[in-house]
N, C-alpha and C positions, 0 to 999 in steps of 0.2 A: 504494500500500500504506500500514496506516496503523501509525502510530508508536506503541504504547503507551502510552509515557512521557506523551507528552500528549492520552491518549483523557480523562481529569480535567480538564486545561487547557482542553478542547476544547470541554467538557462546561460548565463555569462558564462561560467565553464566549459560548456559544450564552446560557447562561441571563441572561447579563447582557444582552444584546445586547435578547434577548426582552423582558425588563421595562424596559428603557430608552424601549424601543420603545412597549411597553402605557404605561407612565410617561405618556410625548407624547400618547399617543391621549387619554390618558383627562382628564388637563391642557385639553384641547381644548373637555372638554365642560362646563368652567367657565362661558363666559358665558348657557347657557342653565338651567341648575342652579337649583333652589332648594329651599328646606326641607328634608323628609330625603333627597332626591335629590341636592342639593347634600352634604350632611352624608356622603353614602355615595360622593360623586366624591373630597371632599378626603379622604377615608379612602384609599380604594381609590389614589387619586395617590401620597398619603403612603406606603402601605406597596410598590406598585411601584418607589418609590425607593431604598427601605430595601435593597430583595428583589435591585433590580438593582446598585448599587453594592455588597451583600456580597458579590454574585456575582462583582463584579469583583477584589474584596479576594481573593476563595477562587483565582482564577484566578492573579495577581499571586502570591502566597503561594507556590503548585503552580510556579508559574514558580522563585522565590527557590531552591525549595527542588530543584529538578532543573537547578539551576547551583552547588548544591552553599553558597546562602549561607542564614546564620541569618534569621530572621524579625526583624524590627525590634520591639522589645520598651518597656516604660512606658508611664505612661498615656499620649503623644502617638503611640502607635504607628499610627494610621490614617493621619496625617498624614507621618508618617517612612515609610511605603509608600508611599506618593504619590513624594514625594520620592525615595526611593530608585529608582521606578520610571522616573522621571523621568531617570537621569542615568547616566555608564558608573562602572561599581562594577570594579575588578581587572580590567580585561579585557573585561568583559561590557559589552555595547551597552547604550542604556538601552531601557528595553521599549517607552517610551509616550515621547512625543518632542512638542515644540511645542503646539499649541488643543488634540490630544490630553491629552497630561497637566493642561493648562489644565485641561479639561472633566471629569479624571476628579476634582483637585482642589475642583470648585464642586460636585458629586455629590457626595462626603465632607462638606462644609460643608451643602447642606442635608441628607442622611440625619442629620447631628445636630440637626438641626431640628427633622426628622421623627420623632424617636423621643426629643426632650425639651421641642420647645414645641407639640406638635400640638393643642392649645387656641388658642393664638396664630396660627395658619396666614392666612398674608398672599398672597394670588393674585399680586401685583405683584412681591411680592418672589421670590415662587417663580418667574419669569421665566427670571432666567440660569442657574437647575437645569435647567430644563425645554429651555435651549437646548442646555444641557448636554449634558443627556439625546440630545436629537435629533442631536449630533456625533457620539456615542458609540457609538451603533446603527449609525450609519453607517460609522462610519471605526476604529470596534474590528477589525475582520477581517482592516485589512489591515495595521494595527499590529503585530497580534500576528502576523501572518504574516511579516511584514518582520523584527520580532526571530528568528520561530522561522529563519530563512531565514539570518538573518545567523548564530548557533548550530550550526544544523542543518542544513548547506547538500547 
């Protein structure tokens, strides 16, 4: 049967999961790329990261907030959700634990990349996003199962 509270959670999740995923696919199709085919991989790359780490952020948030904590607030607030998601707050287990949080941290570091030097766009550098990416797909499901598990047993 399924829980309400986290049919939202559930729902950003998948959608992170999804574009983390498309993210890596489409990351892949760099070394045969060129001119506006290229121009429409690193676009279509850059806004799959964007798309998949808000997704994650909207998921995180919905978590915060159906354990009853405030949202982490000023301008470093992307990064202080990271962190907070990272670690037990009052009670509460931390959501994302070890190369998880690792990896949702390097996702946050390039989506501000992606949506402040996307003229700049470095293939090399985008590497440990991209590996990022491909933990994240993988091993979000059972993260967030484990906290909803440890919560909601």
């Amino acid at each position: 049967m399924s829980d309400a509270r986290w049919l939202e959670i559930d729902a950003a999740v998948a959608s992170a999961i999804h574009h983390f995923a498309g993210a890596a696919e489409i990351f892949d199709r760099f070394p045969t790329a060129s001119g506006t085919e290229r121009y429409l991989v690193e676009m279509a790359f850059m806004h799959a990261m964007q798309a998949a780490h808000t997704s994650l952020e909207n998921a995180l948030l919905r978590i915060l907030e159906l354990c009853g904590e405030e949202a982490p607030t000023g301008r470093q607030w992307h990064a202080d959700l990271i962190r907070r998601a990272a670690r037990d707050v009052d009670g509460r287990p931390a959501i994302l634990v070890g190369e998880v949080a690792e990896a949702a941290d390097e996702t946050r570091q390039f989506r501000n990349v992606a949506a402040r030097s996307y003229d700049n766009f470095n293939e090399r550098k985008a590497a440990p996003a991209v590996a990022a990416s491909r933990l994240l797909a993988h091993a979000l499901p059972k993260a967030i199962a484990r906290f909803r598990q440890a919560i909601d047993p």
